[in-house]
N, C-alpha and C positions, 0 to 999 in steps of 0.2 A: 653256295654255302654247302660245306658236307655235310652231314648226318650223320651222328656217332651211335653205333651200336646201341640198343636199347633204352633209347631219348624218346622212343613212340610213346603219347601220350595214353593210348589204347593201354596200356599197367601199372596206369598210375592207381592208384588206390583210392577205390568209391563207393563209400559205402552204401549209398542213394541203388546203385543200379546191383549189387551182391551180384555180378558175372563168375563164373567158376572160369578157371582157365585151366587148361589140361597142359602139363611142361614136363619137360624129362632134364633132370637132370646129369650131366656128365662130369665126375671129378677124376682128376687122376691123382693119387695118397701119392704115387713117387717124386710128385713134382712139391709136394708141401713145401713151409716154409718153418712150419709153428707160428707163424703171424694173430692165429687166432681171429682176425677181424670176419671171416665165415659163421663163428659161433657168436659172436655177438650179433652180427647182422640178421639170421637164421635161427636160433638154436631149437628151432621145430626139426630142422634135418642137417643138422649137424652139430657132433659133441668131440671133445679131446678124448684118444686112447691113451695110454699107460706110458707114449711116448711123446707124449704132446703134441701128435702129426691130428688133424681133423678127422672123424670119421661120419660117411655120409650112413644116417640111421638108416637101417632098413632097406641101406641098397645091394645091391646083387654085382658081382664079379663081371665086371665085361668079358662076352666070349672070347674075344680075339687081342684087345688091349690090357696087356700085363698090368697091374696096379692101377685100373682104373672100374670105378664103381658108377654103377647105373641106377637112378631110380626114379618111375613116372608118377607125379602128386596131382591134384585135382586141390585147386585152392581159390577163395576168394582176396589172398591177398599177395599178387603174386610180385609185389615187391622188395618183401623180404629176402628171396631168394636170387630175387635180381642185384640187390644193392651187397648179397654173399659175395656173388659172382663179381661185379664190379669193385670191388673192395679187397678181393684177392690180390694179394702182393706176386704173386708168380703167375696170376694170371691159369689156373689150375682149373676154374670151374667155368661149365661153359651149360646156359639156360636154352632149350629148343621151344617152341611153341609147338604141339603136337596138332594143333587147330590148323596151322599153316605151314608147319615144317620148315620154319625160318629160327636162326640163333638170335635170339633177343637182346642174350649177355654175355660180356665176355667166355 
């Protein structure tokens, strides 16, 4: 049986044990769709610009990747951001776990 990207039950959302998880997020704004399903899924870290493309709050320029934004959050619910990333229609956002440096979601 395969294992699909971010099925690990370890971010599922609990509120009994309050775990912070440390994740970085990676969007690239060129690959948008305007799909919107990021802000609904999210909208702690991500809202619509003036062109209806997503934009991730608070994130920083990647050095080296042209139109892609970076940003590392500390949450207790880190499903939010995984069911963004899962839920992107192009497939644009991609969740790191900084605890183990493995991609958890698309």
């Amino acid at each position: 049986m395969t294992t699909i990207l971010g099925d690990d039950k370890r971010y599922e959302h609990d509120k009994k044990t309050r775990k912070k998880y440390r994740l970085r997020i990676i969007y690239n704004k060129n690959g948008c769709i305007s799909s919107g399903h990021c802000i609904l899924s999210d909208p702690y870290n991500f809202k619509l610009d003036e062109e209806f493309k997503a934009d991730l709050l608070e994130g920083t320029p990647h050095p080296t990747a042209k139109g892609t934004w970076v940003k590392e959050i500390e949450t207790e619910e880190p499903h939010l951001i995984m069911n963004a990333a899962k839920t992107c229609t192009p497939r644009v956002i991609a969740v790191i776990d900084l605890e183990t440096g493995k991609r958890i979601a698309p």
